[in-house]
TORTI-576531 format. One record per residue: chain; x negated, y, z negated of N, C-alpha, C in turn. Coordinates in pm, whole numbers, plus 50000, padded with zeros to 5 digits. Layout:
BEGIN
c	nX	nY	nZ	caX	caY	caZ	cX	cY	cZ
A	X	Y	Z	X	Y	Z	X	Y	Z;
...
END
This chain:
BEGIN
c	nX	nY	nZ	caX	caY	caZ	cX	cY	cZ
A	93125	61743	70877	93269	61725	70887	93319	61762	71027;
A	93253	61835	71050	93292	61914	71219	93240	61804	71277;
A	93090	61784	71287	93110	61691	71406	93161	61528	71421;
A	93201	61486	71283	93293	61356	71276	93419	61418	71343;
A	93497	61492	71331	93630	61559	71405	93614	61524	71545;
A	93491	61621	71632	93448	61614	71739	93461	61478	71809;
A	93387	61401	71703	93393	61291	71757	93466	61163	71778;
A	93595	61195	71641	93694	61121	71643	93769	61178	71794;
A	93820	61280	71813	93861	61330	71931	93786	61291	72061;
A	93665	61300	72068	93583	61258	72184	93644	61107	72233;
A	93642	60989	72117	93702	60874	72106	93870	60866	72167;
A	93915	60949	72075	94043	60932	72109	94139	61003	72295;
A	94006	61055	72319	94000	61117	72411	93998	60990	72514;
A	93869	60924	72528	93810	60840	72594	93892	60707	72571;
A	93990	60680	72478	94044	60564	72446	94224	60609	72518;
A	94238	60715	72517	94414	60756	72584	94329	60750	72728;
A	94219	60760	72783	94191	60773	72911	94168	60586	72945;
A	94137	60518	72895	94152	60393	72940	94236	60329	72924;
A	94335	60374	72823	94515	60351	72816	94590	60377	72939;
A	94514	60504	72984	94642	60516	73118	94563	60462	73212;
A	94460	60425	73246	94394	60316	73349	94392	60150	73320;
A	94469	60136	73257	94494	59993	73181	94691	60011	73219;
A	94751	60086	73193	94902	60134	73244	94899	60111	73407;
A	94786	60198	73511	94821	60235	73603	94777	60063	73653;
A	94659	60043	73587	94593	59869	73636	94754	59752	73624;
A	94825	59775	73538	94928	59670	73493	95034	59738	73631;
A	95041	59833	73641	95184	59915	73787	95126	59818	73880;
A	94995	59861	73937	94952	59769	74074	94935	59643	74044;
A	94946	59566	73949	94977	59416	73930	95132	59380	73927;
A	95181	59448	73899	95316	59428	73882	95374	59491	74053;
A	95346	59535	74124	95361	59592	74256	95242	59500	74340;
A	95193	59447	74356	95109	59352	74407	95202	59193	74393;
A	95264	59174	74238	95306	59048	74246	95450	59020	74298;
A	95494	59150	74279	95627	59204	74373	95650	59142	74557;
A	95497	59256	74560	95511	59200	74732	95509	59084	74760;
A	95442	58990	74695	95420	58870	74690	95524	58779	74679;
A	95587	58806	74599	95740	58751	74579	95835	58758	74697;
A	95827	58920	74792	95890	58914	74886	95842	58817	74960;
A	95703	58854	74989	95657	58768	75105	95723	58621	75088;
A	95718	58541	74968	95772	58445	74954	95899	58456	75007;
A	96007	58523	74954	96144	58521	75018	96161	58544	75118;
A	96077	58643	75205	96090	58634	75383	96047	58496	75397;
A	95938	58450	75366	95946	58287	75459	96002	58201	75418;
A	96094	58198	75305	96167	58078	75254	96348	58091	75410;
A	96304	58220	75387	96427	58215	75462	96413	58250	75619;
A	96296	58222	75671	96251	58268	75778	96251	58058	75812;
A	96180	57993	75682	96212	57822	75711	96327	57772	75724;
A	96465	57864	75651	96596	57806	75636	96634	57895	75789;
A	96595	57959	75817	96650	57989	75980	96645	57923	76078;
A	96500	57876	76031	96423	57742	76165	96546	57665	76179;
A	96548	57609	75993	96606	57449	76005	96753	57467	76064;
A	96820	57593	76048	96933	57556	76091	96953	57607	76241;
A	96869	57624	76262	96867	57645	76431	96794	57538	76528;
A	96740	57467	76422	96702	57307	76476	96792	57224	76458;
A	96910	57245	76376	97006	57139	76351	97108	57183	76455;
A	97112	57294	76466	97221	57373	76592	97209	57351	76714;
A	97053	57329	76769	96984	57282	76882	97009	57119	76898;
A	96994	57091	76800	97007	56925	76802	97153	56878	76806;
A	97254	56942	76795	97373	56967	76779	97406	56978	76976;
A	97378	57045	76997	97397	57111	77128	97342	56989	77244;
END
């Protein structure tokens, strides 16, 4: 009986420890797809700067 206890705990031990490395794995995916997103929005608007400074130039 003792050592089924032991070992349910050993388990439950080893199973909350790949819970929070499965938590911390999902933070840096979710902070990875973040940056990513910026990066997208700096160059969407880094292209809408071009264009309107090519239309301003062409203007001129």
């Amino acid at each position: 009986m003792k050592d089924e206890s032991e070992a349910r705990i050993v388990r439950e031990d080893r199973l909350s420890k790949l819970q929070e490395k499965e938590v911390l794995l999902r933070i840096e995916i979710l902070n990875l797809q973040k940056s990513k997103l910026l990066a997208d929005l700096y160059k969407k608007i880094i292209y809408l700067y071009i264009e309107q400074l090519s239309k301003f130039i062409s203007i001129i």
